[in-house]
Structures are given as structure tokens and as C-alpha cells.
N, C-alpha and C positions, 0 to 999 in steps of 0.2 A: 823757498825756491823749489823747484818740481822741474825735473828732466823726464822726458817720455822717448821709452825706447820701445819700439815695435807697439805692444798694445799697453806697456807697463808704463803706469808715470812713477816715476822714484821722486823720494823729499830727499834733496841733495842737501848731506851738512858739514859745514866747514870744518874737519877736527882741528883746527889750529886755532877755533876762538878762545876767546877767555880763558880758563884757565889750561885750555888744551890739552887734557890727560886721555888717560883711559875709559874716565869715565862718560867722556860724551859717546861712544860706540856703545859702553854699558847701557844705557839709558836708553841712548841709541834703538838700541837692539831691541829693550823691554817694550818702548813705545809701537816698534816696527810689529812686533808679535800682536802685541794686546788690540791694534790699530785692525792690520793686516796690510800696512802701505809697505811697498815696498820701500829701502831705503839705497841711497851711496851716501859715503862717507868719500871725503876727498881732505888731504894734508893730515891724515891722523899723527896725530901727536908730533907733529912738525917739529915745533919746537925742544923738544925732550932732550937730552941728549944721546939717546941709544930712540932715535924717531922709530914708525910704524909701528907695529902687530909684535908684541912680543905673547913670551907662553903664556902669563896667565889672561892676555886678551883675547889672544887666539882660544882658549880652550871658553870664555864666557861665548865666543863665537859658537863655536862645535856645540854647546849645550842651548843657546840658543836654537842654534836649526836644527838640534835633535828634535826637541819639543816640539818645534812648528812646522818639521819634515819642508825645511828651507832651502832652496835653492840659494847657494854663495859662489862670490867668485873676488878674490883676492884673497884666502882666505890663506896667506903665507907667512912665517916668517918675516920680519921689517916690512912687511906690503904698507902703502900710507895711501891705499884707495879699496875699499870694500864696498861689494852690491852685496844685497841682501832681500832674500823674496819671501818671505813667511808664506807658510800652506795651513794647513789643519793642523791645532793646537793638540796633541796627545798627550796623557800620562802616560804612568807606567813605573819601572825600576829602571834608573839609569847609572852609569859609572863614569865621572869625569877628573882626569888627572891627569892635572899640571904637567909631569915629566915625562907623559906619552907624546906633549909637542915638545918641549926640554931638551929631551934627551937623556937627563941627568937629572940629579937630587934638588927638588928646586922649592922653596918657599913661595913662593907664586900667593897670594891671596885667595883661599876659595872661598871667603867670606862671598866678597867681591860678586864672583861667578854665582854665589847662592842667591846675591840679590840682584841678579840680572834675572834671574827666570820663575821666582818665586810669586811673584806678583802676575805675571804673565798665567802662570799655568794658576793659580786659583782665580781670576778672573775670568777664566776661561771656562771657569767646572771644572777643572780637573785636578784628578789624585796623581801623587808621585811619592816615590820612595827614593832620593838619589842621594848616591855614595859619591865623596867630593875629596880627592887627594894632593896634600900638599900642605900649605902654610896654612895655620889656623889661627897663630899667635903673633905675627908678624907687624912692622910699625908701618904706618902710612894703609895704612886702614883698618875696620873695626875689627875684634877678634870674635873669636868664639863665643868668648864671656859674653862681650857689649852684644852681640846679636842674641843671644840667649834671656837673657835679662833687660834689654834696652829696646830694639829692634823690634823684637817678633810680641811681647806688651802693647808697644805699639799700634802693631797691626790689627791686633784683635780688637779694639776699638773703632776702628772700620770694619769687623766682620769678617777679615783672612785670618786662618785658624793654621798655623804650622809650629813643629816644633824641630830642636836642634838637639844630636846626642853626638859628643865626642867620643870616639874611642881610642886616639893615638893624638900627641899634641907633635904640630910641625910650626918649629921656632927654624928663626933665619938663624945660620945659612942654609942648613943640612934639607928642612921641610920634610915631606913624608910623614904628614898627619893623615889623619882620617875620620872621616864624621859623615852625619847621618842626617839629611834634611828629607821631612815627612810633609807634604803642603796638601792641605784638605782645599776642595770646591768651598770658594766665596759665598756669602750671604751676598746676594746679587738684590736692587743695586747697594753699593754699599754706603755706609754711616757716613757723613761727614762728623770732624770733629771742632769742637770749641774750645782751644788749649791757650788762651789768652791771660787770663789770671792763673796763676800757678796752683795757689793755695798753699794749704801746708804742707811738708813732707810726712809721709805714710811711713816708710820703709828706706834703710837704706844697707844695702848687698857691699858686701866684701868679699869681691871670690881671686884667689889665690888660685894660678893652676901653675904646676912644676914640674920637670921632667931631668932627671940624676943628677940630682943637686939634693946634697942633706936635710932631711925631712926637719934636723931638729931647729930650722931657721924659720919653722910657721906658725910656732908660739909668739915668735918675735914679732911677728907681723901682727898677728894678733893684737897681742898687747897696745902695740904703735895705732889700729883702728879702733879699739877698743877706747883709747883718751879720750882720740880725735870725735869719734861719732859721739861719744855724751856728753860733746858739748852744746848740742842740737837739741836732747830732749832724750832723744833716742837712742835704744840698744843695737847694733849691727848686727845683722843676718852673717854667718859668717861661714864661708864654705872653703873646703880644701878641694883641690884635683889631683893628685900626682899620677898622670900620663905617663906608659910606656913614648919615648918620643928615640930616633935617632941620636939628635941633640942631645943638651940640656939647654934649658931656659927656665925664665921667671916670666909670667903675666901678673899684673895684679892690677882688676878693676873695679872702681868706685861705680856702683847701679842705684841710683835713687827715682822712686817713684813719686810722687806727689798724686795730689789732687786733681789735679789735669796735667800730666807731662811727665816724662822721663828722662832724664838725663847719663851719661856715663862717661868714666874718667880711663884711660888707660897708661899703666908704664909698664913699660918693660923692662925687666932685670938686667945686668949690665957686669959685665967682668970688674970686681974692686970695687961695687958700689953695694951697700948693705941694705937686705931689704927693709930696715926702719926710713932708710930714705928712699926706696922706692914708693912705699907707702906715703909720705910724708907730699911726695913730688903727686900721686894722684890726689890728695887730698887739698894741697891747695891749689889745681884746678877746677876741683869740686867747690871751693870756697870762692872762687872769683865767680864762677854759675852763679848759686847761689844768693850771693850779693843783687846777681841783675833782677833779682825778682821774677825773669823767664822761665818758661813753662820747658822749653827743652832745651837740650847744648847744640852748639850751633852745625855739628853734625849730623845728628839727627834732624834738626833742620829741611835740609834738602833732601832727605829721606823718605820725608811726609810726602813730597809734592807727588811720587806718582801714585799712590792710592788716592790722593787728595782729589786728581785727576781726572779719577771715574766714580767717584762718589756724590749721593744722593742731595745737592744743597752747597752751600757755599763752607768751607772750613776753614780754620785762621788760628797760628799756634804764634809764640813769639820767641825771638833765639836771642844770642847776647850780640847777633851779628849778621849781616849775611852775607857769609861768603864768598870768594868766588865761586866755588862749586853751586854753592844757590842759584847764582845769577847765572852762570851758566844754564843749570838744567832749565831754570823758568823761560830761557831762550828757546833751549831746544822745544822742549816742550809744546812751544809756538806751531813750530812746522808739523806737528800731528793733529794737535788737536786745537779747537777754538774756545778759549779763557779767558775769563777777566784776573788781574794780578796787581793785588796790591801790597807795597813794600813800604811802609810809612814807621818812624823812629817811634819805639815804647820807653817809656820813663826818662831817667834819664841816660841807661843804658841799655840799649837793646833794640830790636827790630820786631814789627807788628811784618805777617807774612800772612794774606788772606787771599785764596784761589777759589775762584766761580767758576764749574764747569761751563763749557759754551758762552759766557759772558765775554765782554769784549772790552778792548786797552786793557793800558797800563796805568798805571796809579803808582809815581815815584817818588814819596816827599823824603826821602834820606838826605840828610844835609849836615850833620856832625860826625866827624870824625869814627868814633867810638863803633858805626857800621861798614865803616868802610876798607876795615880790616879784610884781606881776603888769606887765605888756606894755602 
């Protein structure tokens, strides 16, 4: 749908479809940049319970229209209607954080916020240096680790080159992390990928990041992946973090690369729960993956789809699932650009997910159960 106001047509989108988070403004936002369409958003996050624009969307807003020198307007506290006018894509050095809209100490995801504009400004040609404050390690989205090892692997197989450096970990509730994303100009146009059969696993990462919590509990963890991973073939990669953090916390995430695909597992430490079961608990979601024979977790999944987007050729990876976040984005995704999209069931557990720039329909054979799991 397209509203035209004065000489501007906006792609108007519902944020109350499907799964109605945050992340359709995220997306949102990265499509509106990388497009240059203007966009409204109307009922954002309707359904939620605490609805509209909270900090950490508001602040992917502000770093969006930093980079695209945007014209916005809603751009409030609980607002549930945002315009948004993209200009000229800049680099540069930027600084964004969460508790400048807050107020207060806040874990806000800036994962999140790094993948709203990351894609945007390498697609665009351009360099950034940007400093990102708040929650790094936080649940209900990916952390530092999974974007370090899982994420930005990823990318570089369509030709976006960035990388991630932490310097302060910000666990819920306290946040007041801080990190460092560096995003080099694309190889234009970019790779499509072929992540349909998996293959074998190559590698798989054990990384532990802690902040004032006794060091001598990371032998333990050790040990507990150390079993686990050689029952695979393989020796685990195993790294430690211990972050200056406000907090304390535990991350610990399971990173496996294969042959075609990447997968990651994350839990978070927990008051009274010992980290042999923290580990234990990433490890057999790492084993239910695995099992599908799928190329990536169904996370990363819908992750693909917008480099997938403006890449050279048709691409097709397969998840264990596809989410509602999937089925979301592949909607949104509609009102920018023109794709063909096909969602048809792999093995017997799993989802085939293959995207045609500029191609056209949908293509829907899901019909048991096992994909119709949503997030």
C-alpha cells in the first residue's frame, strides 16, 4: 500500500501484522534507507503490552536517520505511527545509546540497532565507525557473541565486510555495555548464496563472556563443552571474555560453522543455576539443529533475507523452521521491493527458503506441522 502526501508517496505498514514487534520498523527502516522510499508505519507494536516506540526502537530510529540525514516524525516515546524520509546515505563515526532516550540504565538491545543500519550503509558504499551503548548480552535477541561469530560469517559470503569489538558487557537489568561496529562498502552487486545442503560441520565456538561473577566457574564450562563437542568428531574452539559490565552475568554461545551455514545457540546465566547447565541447555539446542540437517537456525534465517534481497541471482538456505519473524519480514519486504519467494518443507524437518530479486509470487507448499512453529 502507498499513501502520497504533497509530492512524497510513503509504503504504508501495518505494525500490528504478524508477529507485531519491533522488528517490522527495524526492517522497516533498513529497507526505507537502502530503497530510498519513504515509509509510515501505523499500529506499531499494537499488540505488545507496553505498545509503540520504546528506547531501544526509538534509538534504531535516531541511527537510522543519522545515516540517511532522515526526515522523521513520530519519532516519540509510545508513538504507534512513524514517517520516515530517508536523504543521502553518510558514513562516518557515530555514537548511539539506548539511555540517551531511557533516561536510565537500560539493556535495550543494540545488537538489534547494529542490524538495522549495518546493511544499509555497506550497500550504500559506505565506511562507519559506530559506538553502540547499552545491552549486549540480553535475551530475546542475538547477543554480541551470536553477531560476532554467526551473523557478520554470514555476511561476508554475500561480500558485506564488518566486524564487532566489545569493550564493556551490558546484561539485563543494569545494560551500559559498549561496543564497536566497523562496516566496510559492499562488493556491489552482491553474492547470492546456496545454503541448502549443509554439509559437514567445520568448526564449532564455545565462547563464554562474564562480568563479576568468579572466574574459577570457566574451567567448569569448559569441561561440560569439551564432552559435549567430541562427540561430533570435533575439538571446540574455546574462548573466554570477562567484561568490565555494571552487572554481573553469564552468556554462553554455541557458534557452528558448516559447509554452507551457520548456526548459534545462546543461554544466559541465571541466579541458582550452575554453568554445567547453562552449557548443557545451549547444547541441546544445538543438537535439535543439527538433527534437521539445515544449513542454518532458524534465527538467522530471516536474517538472510535482506542481503538476499539485493544480491546478484536467486539464493536459498534452509532453517528448522520458519518463523513468524520470517513470514513477517518476507511480507514486509513486498512493499519495497519486487521478489519471487519460495517457502516449501526440506526433509523431514525443516524449511527450504529461496528469494529471486525482482521475480515475482509466492511459492507456499508448507503443510506439516514441524514449520509452522512461530518465535
Amino acid at each position: 500500500m502507498e499513501r502520497q502526501s504533497g509530492t512524497q508517496h510513503y509504503v504504508v505498514i501495518d505494525g500490528a501484522y504478524g508477529e507485531g514487534g519491533g522488528q517490522i520498523v527495524r526492517t522497516g527502516l533498513a529497507l526505507s534507507v537502502i530503497t530510498g522510499q519513504p515509509v509510515e508505519f501505523r499500529n506499531i507494536r499494537a499488540r505488545r503490552p507496553n505498545p509503540g516506540l520504546q528506547p531501544q526502537h526509538l534509538t534504531a530510529v535516531h541511527a537510522a536517520a543519522t545515516i540517511s540525514q532522515a526526515r522523521v516524525e513520530g519519532a516519540i516515546l509510545g508513538s504507534s505511527t512513524l514517517r520516515f524520509e530517508p536523504g543521502e546515505v553518510e558514513g562516518g563515526e557515530f555514537l548511539f545509546n539506548v539511555e540517551e532516550i531511557s533516561g536510565m540504565g537500560s539493556a535495550g538491545s543494540v545488537m538489534l540497532i547494529a542490524q538495522t543500519i549495518l546493511v544499509p550503509l555497506a550497500l550504500r558504499g559506505q565506511s562507519a565507525r559506530i559506538t553502540l551503548m547499552g545491552g549486549t548480552h540480553v535475551g530475546w535477541s542475538p547477543g554480541a557473541d551470536y553477531i560476532r561469530y554467526v551473523y557478520l560469517p554470514a555476511l561476508r559470503h554475500f561480500g558485506i565486510e564488518a566486524e564487532l569489538e566489545v569493550e564493556a558487557a551490558g546484561f539485563y537489568p543494569k545494560g551500559g555495555g559498549r561496543c564497536v561496529l566497523t562496516v566496510h562498502p559492499a562488493e556491489t552487486p552482491l553474492r547470492p548464496i546456496e545454503w541448502v545442503e549443509r554439509g559437514s560441520l567445520k568448526k564449532i565456538w564455545a565462547l563464554f563472556t562474564m562480568s563479576n561473577l568468579p572466574e574459577e566457574i570457566l574451567p567448569r564450562g569448559d569441561q561440560v563443552v569439551d564432552t559435549f563437542v567430541r562427540l561430533t568428531g570435533l575439538t571446540p574452539s574455546i574462548v573466554h571474555q570477562v567484561l568490565p559490565s555494571r552487572g554481573f552475568g553469564l552468556s554462553v554461545t554455541l557458534a557452528a560453522e558448516a559447509e554452507h551455514g551457520y548456526a548459534g545457540f545462546i543461554r544466559l546465566g541465571r541466579r541458582g543455576v550452575a554453568i554445567e547447565q547453562v552449557v548443557e541447555e545451549a547444547w541441546n539446542e544445538f543438537v535439535a539443529w543439527a538433527r534437521t540437517r539445515t544449513a542454518v537456525d532458524h534465527f538467522l534465517a530471516d536474517q538472510l533475507l535482506l542481503p538476499a534481497l539485493f544480491a546478484e541471482g536467486s539464493s536459498a538456505w534452509t532453517a528448522p523452521r520458519a518463523s513468524s519473524h520470517l513470514r513477517t519480514s518476507l511480507w514486509l519486504a513486498g512493499h519495497f521491493v519486487q521478489l519471487g519467494i519460495e517457502l516449501a518443507p526440506y526433509n523431514e524437518q525443516g524449511v527450504l527458503i529461496r528469494i529471486t530479486p525482482g521475480g515475482e509470487g509466492i511459492v507456499n507448499l508448507l503443510n506439516h506441522s514441524a514449520t509452522q512453529t512461530s518465535t
